[in-house]
MARLUM-76222 format. One record per residue: residue in three letters; y, x negated, z negated of N, C-alpha, C in turn. Coordinates in steps of 0.1 Angstrom, whole numbers, plus 5000, padded with zeros to 4 digits. Layout:
BEGIN
<atom r="Ala" n_north="Y" n_east="X" n_up="Z" ca_north="Y" ca_east="X" ca_up="Z" c_north="Y" c_east="X" c_up="Z"/>
...
! end
This chain:
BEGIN
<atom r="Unk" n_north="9712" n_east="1426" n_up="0392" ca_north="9709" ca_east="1413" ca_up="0387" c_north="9696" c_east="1414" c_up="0379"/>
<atom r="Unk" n_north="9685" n_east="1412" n_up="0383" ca_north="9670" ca_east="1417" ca_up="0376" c_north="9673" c_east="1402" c_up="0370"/>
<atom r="Unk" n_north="9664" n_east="1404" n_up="0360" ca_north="9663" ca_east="1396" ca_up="0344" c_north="9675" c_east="1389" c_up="0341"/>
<atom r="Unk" n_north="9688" n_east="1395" n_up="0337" ca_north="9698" ca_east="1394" ca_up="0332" c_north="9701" c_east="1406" c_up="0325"/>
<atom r="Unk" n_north="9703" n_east="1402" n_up="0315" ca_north="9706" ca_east="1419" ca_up="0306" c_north="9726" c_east="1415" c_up="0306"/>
<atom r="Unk" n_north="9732" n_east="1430" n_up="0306" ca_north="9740" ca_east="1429" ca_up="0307" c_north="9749" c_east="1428" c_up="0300"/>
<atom r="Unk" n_north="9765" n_east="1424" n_up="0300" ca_north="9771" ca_east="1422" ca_up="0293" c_north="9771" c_east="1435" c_up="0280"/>
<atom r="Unk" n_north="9775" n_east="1435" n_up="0267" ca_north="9783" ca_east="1447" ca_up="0263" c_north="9798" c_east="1447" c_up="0262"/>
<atom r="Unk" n_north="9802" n_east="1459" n_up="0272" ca_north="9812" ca_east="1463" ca_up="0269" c_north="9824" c_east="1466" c_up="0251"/>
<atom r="Unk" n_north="9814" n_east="1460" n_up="0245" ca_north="9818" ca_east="1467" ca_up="0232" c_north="9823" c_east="1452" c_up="0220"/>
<atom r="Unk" n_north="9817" n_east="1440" n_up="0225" ca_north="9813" ca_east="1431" ca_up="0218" c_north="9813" c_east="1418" c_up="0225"/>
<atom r="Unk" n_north="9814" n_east="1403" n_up="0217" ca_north="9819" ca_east="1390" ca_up="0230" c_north="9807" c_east="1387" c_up="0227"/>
<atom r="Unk" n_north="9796" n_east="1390" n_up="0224" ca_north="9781" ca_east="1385" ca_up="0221" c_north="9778" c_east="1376" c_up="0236"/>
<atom r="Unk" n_north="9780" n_east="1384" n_up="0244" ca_north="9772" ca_east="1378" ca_up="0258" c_north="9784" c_east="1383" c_up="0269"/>
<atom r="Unk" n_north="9790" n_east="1373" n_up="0279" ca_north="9803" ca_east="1377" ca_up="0286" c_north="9798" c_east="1366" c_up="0299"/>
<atom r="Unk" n_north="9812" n_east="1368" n_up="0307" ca_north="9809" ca_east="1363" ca_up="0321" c_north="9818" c_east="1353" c_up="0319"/>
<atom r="Unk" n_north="9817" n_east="1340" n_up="0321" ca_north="9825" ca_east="1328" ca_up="0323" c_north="9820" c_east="1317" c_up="0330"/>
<atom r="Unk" n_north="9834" n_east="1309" n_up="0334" ca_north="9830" ca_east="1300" ca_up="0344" c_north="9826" c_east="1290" c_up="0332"/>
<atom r="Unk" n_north="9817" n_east="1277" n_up="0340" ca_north="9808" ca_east="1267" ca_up="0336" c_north="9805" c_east="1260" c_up="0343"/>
<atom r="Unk" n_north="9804" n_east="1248" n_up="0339" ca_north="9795" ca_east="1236" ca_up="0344" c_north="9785" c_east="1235" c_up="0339"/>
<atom r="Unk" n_north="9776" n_east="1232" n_up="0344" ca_north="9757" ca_east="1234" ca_up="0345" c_north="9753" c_east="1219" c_up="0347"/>
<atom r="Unk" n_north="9746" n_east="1210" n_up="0337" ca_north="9739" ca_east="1203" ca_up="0342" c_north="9723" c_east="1207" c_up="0341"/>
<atom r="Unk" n_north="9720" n_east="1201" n_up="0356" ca_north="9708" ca_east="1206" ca_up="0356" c_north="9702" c_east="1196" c_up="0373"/>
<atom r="Unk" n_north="9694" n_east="1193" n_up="0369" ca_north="9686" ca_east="1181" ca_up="0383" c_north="9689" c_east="1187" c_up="0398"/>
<atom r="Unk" n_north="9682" n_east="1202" n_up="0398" ca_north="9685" ca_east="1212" ca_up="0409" c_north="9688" c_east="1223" c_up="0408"/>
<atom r="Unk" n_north="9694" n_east="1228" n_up="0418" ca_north="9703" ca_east="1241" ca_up="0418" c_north="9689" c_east="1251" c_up="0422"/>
<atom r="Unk" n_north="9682" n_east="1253" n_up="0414" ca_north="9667" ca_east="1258" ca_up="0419" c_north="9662" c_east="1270" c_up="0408"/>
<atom r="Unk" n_north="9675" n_east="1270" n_up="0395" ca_north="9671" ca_east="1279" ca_up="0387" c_north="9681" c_east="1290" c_up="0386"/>
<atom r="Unk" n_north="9680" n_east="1299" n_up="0381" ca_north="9689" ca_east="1310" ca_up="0378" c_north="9691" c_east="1314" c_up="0359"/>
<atom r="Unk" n_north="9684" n_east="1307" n_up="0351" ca_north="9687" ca_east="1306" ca_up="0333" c_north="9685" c_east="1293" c_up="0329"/>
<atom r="Unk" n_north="9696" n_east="1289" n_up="0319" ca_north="9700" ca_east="1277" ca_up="0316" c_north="9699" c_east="1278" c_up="0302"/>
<atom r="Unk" n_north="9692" n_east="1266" n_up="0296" ca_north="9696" ca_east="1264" ca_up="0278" c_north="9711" c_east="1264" c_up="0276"/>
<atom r="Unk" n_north="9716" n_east="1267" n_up="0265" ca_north="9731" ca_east="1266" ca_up="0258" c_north="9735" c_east="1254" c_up="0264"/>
<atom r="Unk" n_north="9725" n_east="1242" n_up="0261" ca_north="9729" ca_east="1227" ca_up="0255" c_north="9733" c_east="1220" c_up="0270"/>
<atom r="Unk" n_north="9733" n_east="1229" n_up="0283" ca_north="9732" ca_east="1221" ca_up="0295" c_north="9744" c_east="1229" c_up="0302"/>
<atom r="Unk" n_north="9754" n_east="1240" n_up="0292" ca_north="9763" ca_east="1245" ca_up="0299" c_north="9776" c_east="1242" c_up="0293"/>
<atom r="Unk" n_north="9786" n_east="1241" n_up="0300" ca_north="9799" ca_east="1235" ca_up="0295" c_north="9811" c_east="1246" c_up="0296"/>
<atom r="Unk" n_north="9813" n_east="1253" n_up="0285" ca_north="9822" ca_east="1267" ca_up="0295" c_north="9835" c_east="1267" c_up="0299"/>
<atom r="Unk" n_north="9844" n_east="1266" n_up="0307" ca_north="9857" ca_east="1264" ca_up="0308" c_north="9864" c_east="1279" c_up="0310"/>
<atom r="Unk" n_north="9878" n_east="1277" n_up="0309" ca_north="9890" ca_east="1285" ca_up="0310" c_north="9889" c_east="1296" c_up="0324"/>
<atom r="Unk" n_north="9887" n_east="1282" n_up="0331" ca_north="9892" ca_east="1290" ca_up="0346" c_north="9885" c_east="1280" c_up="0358"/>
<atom r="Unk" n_north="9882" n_east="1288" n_up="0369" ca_north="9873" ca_east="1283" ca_up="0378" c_north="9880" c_east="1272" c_up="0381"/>
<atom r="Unk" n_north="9891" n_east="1267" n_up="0383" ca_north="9895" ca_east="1253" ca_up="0389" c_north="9894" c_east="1247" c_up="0378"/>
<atom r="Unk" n_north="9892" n_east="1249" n_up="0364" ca_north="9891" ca_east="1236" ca_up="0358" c_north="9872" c_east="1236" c_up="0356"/>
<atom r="Unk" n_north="9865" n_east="1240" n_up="0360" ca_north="9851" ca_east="1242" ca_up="0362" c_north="9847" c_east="1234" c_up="0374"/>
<atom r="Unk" n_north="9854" n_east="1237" n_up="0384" ca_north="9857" ca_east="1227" ca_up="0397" c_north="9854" c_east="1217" c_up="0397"/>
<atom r="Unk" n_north="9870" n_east="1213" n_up="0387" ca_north="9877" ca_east="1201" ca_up="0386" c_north="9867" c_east="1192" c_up="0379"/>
<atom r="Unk" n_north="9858" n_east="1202" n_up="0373" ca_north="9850" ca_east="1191" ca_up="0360" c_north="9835" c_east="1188" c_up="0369"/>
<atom r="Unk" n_north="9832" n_east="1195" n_up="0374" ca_north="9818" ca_east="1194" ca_up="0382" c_north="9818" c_east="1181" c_up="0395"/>
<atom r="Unk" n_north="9802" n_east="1178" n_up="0391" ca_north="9800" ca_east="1162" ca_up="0395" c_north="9787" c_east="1161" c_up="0401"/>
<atom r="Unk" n_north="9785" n_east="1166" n_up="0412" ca_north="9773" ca_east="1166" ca_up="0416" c_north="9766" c_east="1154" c_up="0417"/>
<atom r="Unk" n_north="9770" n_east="1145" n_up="0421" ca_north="9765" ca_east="1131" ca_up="0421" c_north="9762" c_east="1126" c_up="0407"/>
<atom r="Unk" n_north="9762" n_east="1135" n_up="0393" ca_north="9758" ca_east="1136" ca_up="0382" c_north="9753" c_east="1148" c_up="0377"/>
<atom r="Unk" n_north="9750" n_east="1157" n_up="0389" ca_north="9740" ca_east="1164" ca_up="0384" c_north="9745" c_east="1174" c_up="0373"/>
<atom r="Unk" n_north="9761" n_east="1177" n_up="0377" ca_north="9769" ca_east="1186" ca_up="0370" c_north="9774" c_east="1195" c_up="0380"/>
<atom r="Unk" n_north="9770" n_east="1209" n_up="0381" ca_north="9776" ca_east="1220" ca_up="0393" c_north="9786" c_east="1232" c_up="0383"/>
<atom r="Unk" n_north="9792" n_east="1234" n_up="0386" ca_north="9800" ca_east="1246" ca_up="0388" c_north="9795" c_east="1259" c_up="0394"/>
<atom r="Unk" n_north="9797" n_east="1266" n_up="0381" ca_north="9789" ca_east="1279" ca_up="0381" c_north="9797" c_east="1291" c_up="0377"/>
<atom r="Unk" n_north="9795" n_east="1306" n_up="0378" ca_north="9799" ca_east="1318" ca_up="0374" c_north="9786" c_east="1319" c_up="0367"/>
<atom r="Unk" n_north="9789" n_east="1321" n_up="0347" ca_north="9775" ca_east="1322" ca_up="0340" c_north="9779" c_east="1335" c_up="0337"/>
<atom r="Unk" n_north="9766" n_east="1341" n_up="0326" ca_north="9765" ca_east="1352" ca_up="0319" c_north="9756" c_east="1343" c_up="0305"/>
<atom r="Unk" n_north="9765" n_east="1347" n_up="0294" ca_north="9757" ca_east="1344" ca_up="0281" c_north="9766" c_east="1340" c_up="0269"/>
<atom r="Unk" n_north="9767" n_east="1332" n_up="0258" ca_north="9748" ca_east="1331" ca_up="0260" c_north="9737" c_east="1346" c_up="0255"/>
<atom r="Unk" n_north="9725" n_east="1344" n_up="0258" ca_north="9716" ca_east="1356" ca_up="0256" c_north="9706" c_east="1350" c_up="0248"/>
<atom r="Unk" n_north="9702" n_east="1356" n_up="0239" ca_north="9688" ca_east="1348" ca_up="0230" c_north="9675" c_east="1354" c_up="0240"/>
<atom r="Unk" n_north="9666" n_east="1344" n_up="0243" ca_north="9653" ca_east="1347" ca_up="0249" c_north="9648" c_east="1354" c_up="0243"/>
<atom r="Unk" n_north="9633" n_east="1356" n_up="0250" ca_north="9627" ca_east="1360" ca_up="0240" c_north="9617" c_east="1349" c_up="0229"/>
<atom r="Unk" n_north="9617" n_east="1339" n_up="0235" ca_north="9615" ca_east="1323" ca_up="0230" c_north="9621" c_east="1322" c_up="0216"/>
<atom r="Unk" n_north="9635" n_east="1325" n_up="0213" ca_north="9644" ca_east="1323" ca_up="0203" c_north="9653" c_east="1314" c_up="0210"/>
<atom r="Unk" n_north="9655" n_east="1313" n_up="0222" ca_north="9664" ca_east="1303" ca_up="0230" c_north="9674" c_east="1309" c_up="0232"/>
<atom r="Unk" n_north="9690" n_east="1302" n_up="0229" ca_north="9698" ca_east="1303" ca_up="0237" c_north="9705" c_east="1302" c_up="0253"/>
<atom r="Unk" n_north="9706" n_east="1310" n_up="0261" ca_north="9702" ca_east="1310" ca_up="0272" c_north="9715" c_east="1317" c_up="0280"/>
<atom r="Unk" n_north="9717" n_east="1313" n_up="0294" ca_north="9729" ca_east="1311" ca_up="0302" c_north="9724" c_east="1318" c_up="0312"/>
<atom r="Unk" n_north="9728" n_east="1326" n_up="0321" ca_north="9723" ca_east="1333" ca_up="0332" c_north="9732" c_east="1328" c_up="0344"/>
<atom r="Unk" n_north="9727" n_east="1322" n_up="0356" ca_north="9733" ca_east="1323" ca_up="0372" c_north="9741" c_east="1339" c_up="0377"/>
<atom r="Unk" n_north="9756" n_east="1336" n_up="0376" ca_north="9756" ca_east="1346" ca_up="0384" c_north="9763" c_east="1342" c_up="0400"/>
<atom r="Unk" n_north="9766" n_east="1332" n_up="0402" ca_north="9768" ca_east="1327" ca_up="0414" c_north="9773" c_east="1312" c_up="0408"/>
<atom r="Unk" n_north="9768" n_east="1302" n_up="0421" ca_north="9773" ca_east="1287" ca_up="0420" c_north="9789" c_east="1285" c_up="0427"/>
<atom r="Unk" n_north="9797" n_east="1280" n_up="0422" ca_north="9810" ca_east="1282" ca_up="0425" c_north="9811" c_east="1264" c_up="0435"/>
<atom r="Unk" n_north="9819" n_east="1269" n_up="0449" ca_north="9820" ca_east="1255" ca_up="0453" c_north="9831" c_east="1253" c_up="0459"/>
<atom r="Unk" n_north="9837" n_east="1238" n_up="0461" ca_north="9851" ca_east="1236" ca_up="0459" c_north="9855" c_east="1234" c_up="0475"/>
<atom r="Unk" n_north="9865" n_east="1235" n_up="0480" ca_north="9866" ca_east="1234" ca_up="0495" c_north="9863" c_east="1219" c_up="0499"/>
<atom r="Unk" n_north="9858" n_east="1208" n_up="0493" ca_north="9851" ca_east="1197" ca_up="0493" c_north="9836" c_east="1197" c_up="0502"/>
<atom r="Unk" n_north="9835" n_east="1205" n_up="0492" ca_north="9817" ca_east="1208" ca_up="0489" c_north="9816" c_east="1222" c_up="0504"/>
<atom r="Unk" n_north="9827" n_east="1230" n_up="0515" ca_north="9823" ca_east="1235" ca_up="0522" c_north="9826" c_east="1232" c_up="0536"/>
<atom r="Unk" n_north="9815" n_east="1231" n_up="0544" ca_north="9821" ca_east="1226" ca_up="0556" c_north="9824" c_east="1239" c_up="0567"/>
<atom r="Unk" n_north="9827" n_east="1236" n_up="0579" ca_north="9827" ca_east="1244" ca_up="0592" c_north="9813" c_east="1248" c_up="0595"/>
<atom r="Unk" n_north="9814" n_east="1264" n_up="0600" ca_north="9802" ca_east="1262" ca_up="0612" c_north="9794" c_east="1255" c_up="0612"/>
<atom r="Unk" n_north="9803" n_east="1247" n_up="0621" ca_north="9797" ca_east="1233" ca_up="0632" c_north="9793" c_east="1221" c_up="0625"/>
<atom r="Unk" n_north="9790" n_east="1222" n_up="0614" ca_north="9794" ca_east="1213" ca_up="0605" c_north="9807" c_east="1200" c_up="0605"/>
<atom r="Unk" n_north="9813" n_east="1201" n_up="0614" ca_north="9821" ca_east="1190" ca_up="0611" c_north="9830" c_east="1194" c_up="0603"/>
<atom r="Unk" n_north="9835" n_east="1182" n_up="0600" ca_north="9847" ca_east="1185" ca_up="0586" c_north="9864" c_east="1187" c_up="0594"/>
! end
């Protein structure tokens, strides 16, 4: 995972949880604090994501201070709901 520093094993400073992300497009991989929503468990991450508001469901890493002084959310995969996946063939 290049430009993600990794969790510590030792401390909850920076950890892996599910989230909802707002954000226009799914076109970045680091997110400010203020655009991430952290939840429990991936179905209530799911449950809460609204794409048609520009709210996705995500597997994050953070938060991590920049080097900006920003708090900051890392992509580690976009999570999507059997809604959101179709067939092959595309039909549903």
């Amino acid at each position: 995972m290049r430009g993600i520093v990794p969790p510590d094993p030792e401390t909850d400073v920076s950890k892996i949880s599910y989230g909802v992300v707002y954000i226009p497009r799914r076109n970045r991989n680091r997110f400010p604090a203020n655009c991430v929503e952290i939840f429990d468990s991936k179905e209530a991450a799911l449950k809460a994501a609204d794409p048609t508001k520009k709210r996705f469901a995500a597997l994050v890493s953070g938060p991590s201070r920049s080097s900006e002084g920003l708090s900051l959310y890392y992509l580690i995969e976009w999570l999507r709901n059997a809604k959101e996946i179709t067939s092959p063939t595309g039909a549903e």
